[in-house]
C-alpha positions in Angstrom: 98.8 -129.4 -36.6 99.9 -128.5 -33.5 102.1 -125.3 -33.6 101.9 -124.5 -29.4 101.5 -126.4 -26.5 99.9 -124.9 -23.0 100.3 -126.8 -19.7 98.1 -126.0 -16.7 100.4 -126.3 -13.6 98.2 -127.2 -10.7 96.9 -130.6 -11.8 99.1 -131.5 -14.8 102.9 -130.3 -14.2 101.6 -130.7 -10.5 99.7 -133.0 -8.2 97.8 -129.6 -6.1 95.2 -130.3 -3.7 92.4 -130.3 -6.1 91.9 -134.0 -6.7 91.1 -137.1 -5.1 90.1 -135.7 -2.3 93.0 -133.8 -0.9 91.3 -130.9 -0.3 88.9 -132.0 2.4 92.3 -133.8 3.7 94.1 -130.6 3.9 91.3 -128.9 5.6 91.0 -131.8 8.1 94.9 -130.8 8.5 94.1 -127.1 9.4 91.2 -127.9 12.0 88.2 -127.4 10.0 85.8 -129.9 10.6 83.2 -131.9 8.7 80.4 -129.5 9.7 82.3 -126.5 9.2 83.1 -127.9 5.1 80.8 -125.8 3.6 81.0 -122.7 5.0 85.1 -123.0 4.8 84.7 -123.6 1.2 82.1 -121.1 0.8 84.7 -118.6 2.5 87.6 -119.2 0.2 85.9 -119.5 -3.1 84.8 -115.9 -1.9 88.1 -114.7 -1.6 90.4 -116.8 -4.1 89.7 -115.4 -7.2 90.9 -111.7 -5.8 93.7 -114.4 -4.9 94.3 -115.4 -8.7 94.6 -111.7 -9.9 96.7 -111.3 -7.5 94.7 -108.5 -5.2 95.1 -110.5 -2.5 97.5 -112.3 -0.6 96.8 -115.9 0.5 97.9 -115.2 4.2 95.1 -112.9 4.3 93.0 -115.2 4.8 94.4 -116.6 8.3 92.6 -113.8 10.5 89.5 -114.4 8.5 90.0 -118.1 9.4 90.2 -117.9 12.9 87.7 -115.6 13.0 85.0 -117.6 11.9 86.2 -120.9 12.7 88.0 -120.3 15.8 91.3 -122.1 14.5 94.4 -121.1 15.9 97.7 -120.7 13.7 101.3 -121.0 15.0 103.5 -117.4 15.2 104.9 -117.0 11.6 102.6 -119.9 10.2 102.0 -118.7 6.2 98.9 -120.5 4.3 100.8 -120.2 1.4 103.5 -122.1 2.2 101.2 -125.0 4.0 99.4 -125.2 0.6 102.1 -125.6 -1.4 104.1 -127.5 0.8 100.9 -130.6 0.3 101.8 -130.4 -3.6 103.5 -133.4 -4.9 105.8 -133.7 -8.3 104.4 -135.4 -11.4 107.4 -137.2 -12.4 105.4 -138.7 -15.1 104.5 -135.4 -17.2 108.0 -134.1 -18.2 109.2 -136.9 -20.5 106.2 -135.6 -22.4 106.7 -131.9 -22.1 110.1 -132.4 -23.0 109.1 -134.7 -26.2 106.4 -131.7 -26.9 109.3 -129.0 -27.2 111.0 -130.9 -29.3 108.1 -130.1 -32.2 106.4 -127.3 -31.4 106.8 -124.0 -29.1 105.3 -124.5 -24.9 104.3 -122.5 -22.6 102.8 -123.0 -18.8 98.9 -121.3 -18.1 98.3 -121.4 -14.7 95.7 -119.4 -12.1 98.2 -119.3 -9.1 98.2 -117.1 -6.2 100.6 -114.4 -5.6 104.3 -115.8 -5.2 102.8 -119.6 -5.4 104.9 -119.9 -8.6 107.9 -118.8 -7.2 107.5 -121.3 -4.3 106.4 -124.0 -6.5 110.3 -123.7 -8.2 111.9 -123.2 -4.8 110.3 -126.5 -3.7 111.7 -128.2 -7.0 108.5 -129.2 -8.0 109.3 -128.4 -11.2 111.5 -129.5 -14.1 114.1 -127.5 -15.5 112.2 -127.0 -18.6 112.9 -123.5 -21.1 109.0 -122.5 -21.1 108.4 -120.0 -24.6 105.8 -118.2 -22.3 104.4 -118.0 -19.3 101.3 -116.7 -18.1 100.5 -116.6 -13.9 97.4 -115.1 -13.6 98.1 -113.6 -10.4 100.3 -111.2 -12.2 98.3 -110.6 -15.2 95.3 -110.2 -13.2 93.1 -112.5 -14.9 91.8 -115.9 -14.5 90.9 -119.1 -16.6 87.8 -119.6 -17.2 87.5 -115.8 -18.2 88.1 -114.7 -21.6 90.4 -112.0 -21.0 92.8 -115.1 -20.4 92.5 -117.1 -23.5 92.3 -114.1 -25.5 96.1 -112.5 -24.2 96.9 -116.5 -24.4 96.2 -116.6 -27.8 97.9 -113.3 -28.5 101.1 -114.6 -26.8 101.5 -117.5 -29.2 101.4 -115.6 -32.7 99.9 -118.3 -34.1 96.6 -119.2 -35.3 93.9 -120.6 -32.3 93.3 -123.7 -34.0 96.9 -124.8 -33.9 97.4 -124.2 -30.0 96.6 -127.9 -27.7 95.8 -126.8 -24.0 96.5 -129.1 -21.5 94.7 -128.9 -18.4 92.2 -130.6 -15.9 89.4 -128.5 -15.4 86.4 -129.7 -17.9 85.8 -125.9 -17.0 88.8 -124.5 -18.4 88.6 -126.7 -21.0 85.3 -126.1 -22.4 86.3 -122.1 -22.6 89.2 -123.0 -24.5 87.1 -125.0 -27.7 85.0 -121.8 -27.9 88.4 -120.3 -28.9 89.1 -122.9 -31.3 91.9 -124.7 -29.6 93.1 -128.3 -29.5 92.3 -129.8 -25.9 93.5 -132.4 -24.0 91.6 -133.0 -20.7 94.3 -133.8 -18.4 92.8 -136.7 -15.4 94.9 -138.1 -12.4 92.9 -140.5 -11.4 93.1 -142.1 -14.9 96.9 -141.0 -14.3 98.6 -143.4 -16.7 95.8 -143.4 -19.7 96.5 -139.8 -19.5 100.3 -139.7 -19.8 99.8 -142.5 -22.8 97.3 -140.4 -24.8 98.7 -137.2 -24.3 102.3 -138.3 -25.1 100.9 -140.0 -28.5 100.0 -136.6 -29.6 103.2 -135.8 -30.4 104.5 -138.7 -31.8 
């Protein structure tokens, strides 16, 4: 039984830059080279999980950036907004969100950064969809894989663990969420339409 549904955002409700290698592609875009990869990557996962509790604001990174890598930004260029401006819609997802609300309660668990969400909507990226809960873990100050997030997750529902499906594309994320007893679906985009077809048969 399936009582709740959880969608990640980045990844499921939206193409981000986490797949199929858009993320070297994007950093190709900002002027990091290939021989610079690792220690740009080795910078930001440094700073982005102050990032996802929201300590920490995404354009805070820029000085760091040009420091270390000598890349120059434009006046009034904002990270942020180049991030989010590389993410693409998943037209594909919403017919089955949609066909999820219509049996059971949804909600959207994201780690974002702080005001990403907001963006996200002002970019239309997103559906007009009636979400039972949210949970952006730059303003809860926690972040998936940790537990503090599936437990207030969990809470949010009011309903039993084993009756919540999570949705999301990070083997990661998902493997946390079994140890809580939940449903999972392991969300893929480069297996884009098996995906849509097996997730939307779960709510048949």
């Amino acid at each position: 039984m399936i009582s709740f549904v959880y969608f990640d955002l980045g990844g499921v409700l939206v193409f981000d830059l986490m797949d199929l290698g858009r993320w070297d592609k994007f950093k190709r875009h900002l002027g990091v080279t290939e021989a610079q990869d690792i220690a740009y990557d080795e910078l930001y996962d440094l700073y982005e999980p102050d990032m996802h509790k929201g300590k920490r604001d995404t354009d805070t990174l820029i000085p760091l950036i040009t420091e270390r890598f000598g890349i120059k930004f434009p006046k009034g260029y904002s990270l942020l907004d180049d991030i989010v401006s590389n993410f693409e819609k998943n037209d594909a997802i919403w017919p089955i969100v949609k066909k999820a609300q219509r049996s059971c309660r949804i909600g959207m668990l994201t780690n974002m950064y702080p005001h990403m969400l907001e963006k996200i909507k002002s970019r239309g990226l997103l559906q007009d969809v009636e979400w039972d809960v949210i949970i952006d873990s730059s303003v809860v100050g926690v972040q998936k894989p940790e537990t503090e997030m599936f437990e207030l997750a969990e809470k949010k529902t009011g309903v039993d663990g084993g009756e919540i499906l999570f949705v999301d594309n990070s083997p990661r994320n998902i493997d946390k969420a079994k140890e809580f007893g939940w449903q999972t679906f392991l969300y893929s985009r480069a297996k884009l339409k098996e995906s849509n077809a097996a997730l939307s048969a779960l709510f048949q």
